[in-house]
C-alpha positions in Angstrom: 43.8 60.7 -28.1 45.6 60.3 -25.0 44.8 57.4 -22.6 44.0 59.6 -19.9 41.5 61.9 -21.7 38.3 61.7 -20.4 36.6 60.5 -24.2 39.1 57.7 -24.0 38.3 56.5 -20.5 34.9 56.9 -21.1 34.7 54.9 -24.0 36.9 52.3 -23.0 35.2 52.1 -19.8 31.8 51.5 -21.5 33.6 49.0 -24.1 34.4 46.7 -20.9 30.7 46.9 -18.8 29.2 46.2 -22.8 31.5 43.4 -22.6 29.8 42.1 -19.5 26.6 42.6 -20.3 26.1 41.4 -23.8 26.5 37.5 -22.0 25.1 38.5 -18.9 22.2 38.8 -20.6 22.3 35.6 -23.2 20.5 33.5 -20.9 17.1 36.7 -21.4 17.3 36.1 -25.1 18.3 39.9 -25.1 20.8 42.6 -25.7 21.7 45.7 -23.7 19.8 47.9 -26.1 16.7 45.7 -25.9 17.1 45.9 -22.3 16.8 49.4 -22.3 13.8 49.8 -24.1 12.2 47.3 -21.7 13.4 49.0 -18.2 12.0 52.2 -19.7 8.6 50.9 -20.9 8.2 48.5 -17.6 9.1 51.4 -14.9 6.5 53.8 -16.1 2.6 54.7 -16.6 1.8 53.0 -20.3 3.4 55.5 -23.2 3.8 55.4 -26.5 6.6 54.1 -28.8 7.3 58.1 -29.6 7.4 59.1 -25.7 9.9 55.8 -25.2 12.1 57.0 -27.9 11.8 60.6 -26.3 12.9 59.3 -22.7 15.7 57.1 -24.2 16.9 59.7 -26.4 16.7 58.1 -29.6 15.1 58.3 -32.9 11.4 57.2 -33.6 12.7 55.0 -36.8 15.2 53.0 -34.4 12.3 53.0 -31.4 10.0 51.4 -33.8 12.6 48.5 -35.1 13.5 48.0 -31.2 9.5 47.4 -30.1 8.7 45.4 -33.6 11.5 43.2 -32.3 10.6 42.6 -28.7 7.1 42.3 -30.1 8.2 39.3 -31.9 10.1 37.8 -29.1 6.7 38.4 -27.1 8.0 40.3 -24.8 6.1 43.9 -25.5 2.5 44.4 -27.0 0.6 47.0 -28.4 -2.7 48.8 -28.0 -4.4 51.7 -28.9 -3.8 54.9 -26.9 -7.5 55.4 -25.4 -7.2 59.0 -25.7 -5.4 59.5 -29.4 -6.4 56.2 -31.5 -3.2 57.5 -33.9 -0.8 56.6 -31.1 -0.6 52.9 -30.0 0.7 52.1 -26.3 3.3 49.9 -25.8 3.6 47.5 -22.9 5.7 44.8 -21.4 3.4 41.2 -21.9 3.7 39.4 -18.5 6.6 37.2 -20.2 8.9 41.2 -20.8 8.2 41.7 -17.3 9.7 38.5 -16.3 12.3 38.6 -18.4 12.9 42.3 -17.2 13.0 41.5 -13.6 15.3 38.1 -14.6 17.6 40.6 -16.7 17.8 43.4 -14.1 19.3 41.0 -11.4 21.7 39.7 -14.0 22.3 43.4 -15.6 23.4 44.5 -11.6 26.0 41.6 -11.4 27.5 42.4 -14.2 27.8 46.2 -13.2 29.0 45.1 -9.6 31.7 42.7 -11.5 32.6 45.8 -13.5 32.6 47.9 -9.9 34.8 45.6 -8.2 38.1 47.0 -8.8 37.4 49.8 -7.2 37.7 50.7 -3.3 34.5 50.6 -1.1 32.3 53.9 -1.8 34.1 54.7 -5.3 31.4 52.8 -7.1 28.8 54.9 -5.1 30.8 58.1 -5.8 30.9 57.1 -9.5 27.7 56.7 -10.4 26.9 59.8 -8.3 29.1 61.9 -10.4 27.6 60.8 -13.9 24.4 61.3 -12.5 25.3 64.9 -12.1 27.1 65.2 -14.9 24.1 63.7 -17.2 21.4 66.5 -17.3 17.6 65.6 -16.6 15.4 65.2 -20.0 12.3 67.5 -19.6 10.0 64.5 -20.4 10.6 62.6 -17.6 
């Protein structure tokens, strides 16, 4: 693979904000997967551990692993769904959202340290163009 192909800059571009991010966020008690799963269950009307796995694009056996874990942490809780009592909802406890709001500020210095090399407006364009480029899920 050459080292201007786009799967090689790609990669080796997420390699280094991963890199950031995994001690960025030691201080949370979290990792960058973790942190997904809360950001997607804390922005949002309650859902289930299915419709988070739906959102975030992953499988329902990983989903589950992921919320049992923040559930020990105590960081996530779950109830039953009032309308389906087959479904439980998952939630961020008052401690996940804390830690969410903690971890976002740290999450956006890291990505503003991995930013920084470029010109003023690049990081702007950037993120604009992989927006476009990433199509919208139909579930929200």
């Amino acid at each position: 693979m050459s080292s201007r192909s786009l799967a090689y800059l790609l990669k080796h571009a997420n390699a280094r904000l991963s890199d950031l991010m995994g001690p960025a966020l030691e201080p949370c008690g979290i990792d960058s997967r973790e942190y997904g799963v809360l950001s997607v269950l804390g922005r949002s009307e309650p859902m289930s551990q299915l419709e988070a796995a739906q959102r975030m694009g992953i499988d329902r056996t990983t989903m589950v692993a992921m919320v049992d874990g923040l559930e020990r942490k105590g960081l996530v809780g779950r109830r039953p769904h009032p309308a389906d009592r087959r479904k439980n909802i998952v939630e961020p406890t008052e401690r996940g959202r804390a830690v969410l709001a903690e971890a976002g500020r740290l999450v956006a210095a890291a990505e503003e340290e991995f930013l920084a090399p470029l010109p003023d407006g690049d990081a702007r364009l950037l993120r604009d163009a992989l927006e476009r480029l990433i199509p919208p899920r139909s579930d929200g």
